[in-house]
N, C-alpha and C positions, 0 to 999 in steps of 0.2 A: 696635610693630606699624606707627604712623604712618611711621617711621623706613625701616623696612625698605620702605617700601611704598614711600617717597619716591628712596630709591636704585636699586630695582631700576625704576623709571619713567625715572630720571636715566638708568643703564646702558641703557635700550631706547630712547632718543632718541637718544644718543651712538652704538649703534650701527647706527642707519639715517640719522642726518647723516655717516656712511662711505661709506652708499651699499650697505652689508649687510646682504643680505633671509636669507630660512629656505631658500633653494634652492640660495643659496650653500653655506649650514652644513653642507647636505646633502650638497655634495659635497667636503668636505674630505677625505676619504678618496683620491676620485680625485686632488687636488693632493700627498698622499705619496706615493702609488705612484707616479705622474709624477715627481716631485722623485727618488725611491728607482731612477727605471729611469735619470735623467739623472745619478746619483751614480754606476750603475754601470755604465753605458755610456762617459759623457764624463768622466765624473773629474768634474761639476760640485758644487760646495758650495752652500746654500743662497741667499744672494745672487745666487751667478752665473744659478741658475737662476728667480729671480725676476726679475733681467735679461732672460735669454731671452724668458719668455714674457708679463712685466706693462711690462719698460721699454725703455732705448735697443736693448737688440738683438734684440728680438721679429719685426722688419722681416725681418732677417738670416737668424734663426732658422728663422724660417715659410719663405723662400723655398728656404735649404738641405733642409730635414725636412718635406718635402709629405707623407710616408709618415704621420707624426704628425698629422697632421692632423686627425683623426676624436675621437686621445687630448686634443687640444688645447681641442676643443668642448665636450669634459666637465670643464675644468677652473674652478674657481668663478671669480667676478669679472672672465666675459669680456662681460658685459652693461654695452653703452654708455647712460649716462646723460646727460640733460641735464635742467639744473632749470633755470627763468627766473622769475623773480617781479615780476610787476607791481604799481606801487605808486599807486595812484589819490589824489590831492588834490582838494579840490573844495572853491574858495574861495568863501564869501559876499558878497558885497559889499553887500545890504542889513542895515543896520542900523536895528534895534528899540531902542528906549528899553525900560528894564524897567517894565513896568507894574504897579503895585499893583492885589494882587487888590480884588475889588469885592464885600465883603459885604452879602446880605439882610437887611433890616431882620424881615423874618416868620423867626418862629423856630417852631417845633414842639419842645414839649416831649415828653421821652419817659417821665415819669412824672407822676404826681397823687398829692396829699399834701392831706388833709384832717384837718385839727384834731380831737383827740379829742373830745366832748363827751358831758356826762351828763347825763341830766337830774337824778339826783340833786344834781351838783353846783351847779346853778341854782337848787334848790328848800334848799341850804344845812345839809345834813344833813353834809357833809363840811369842818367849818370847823377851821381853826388852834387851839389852846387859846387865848380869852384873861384876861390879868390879872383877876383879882378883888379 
């Protein structure tokens, strides 16, 4: 259970260091149909059409096919990112000697133990057997 639990955490890190949210996933649908109308309008294959609209000819693309434009908006992973991380250091320069703790002499005990005693056994009715 540990196991599975550790993987499907691993896969949910890996896929938001993508940069893939759930609104994305939502619209995979809209990225076939787009892909399925660019296969049959232009002849394009998958590649080309990831070209068009994620790499080098997206520029191209958008400026010929303004009409698309609307189909374009709904397509996933048109949201621009930027992540920055700031890394803060913050040196000490006073130094401490390590100090030995400094223990009290007064102690408080947390329990009382008192000696059995009888008075039978002082008045000597409880003796050891001895020799005769």
């Amino acid at each position: 259970m540990s196991r599975l639990f550790s993987i499907s955490l691993s896969f949910v890190i890996l896929i938001q260091s993508f940069g893939i949210g759930l609104a994305d996933l939502t619209q995979i649908d809209e990225f076939i149909e787009h892909a399925q109308f660019h296969s049959e309008q232009y002849g394009d294959n998958v590649f080309v059409f990831i070209s068009k609209h994620y790499g080098e000819l997206k520029a191209e693309h958008n400026k010929e096919h303004q009409e698309e434009k609307e189909d374009h908006e709904q397509l996933p992973f048109q949201h621009q990112t930027h992540i920055s991380s700031i890394t803060a250091c913050v040196l000490d320069s006073k130094k401490d000697e390590f100090k030995t703790p400094e223990f009290s002499e007064f102690r408080t005990h947390n329990f009382y133990y008192k000696e059995p005693s009888s008075s039978l056994h002082l008045e000597g009715l409880f003796q050891p057997p001895r020799q005769a």
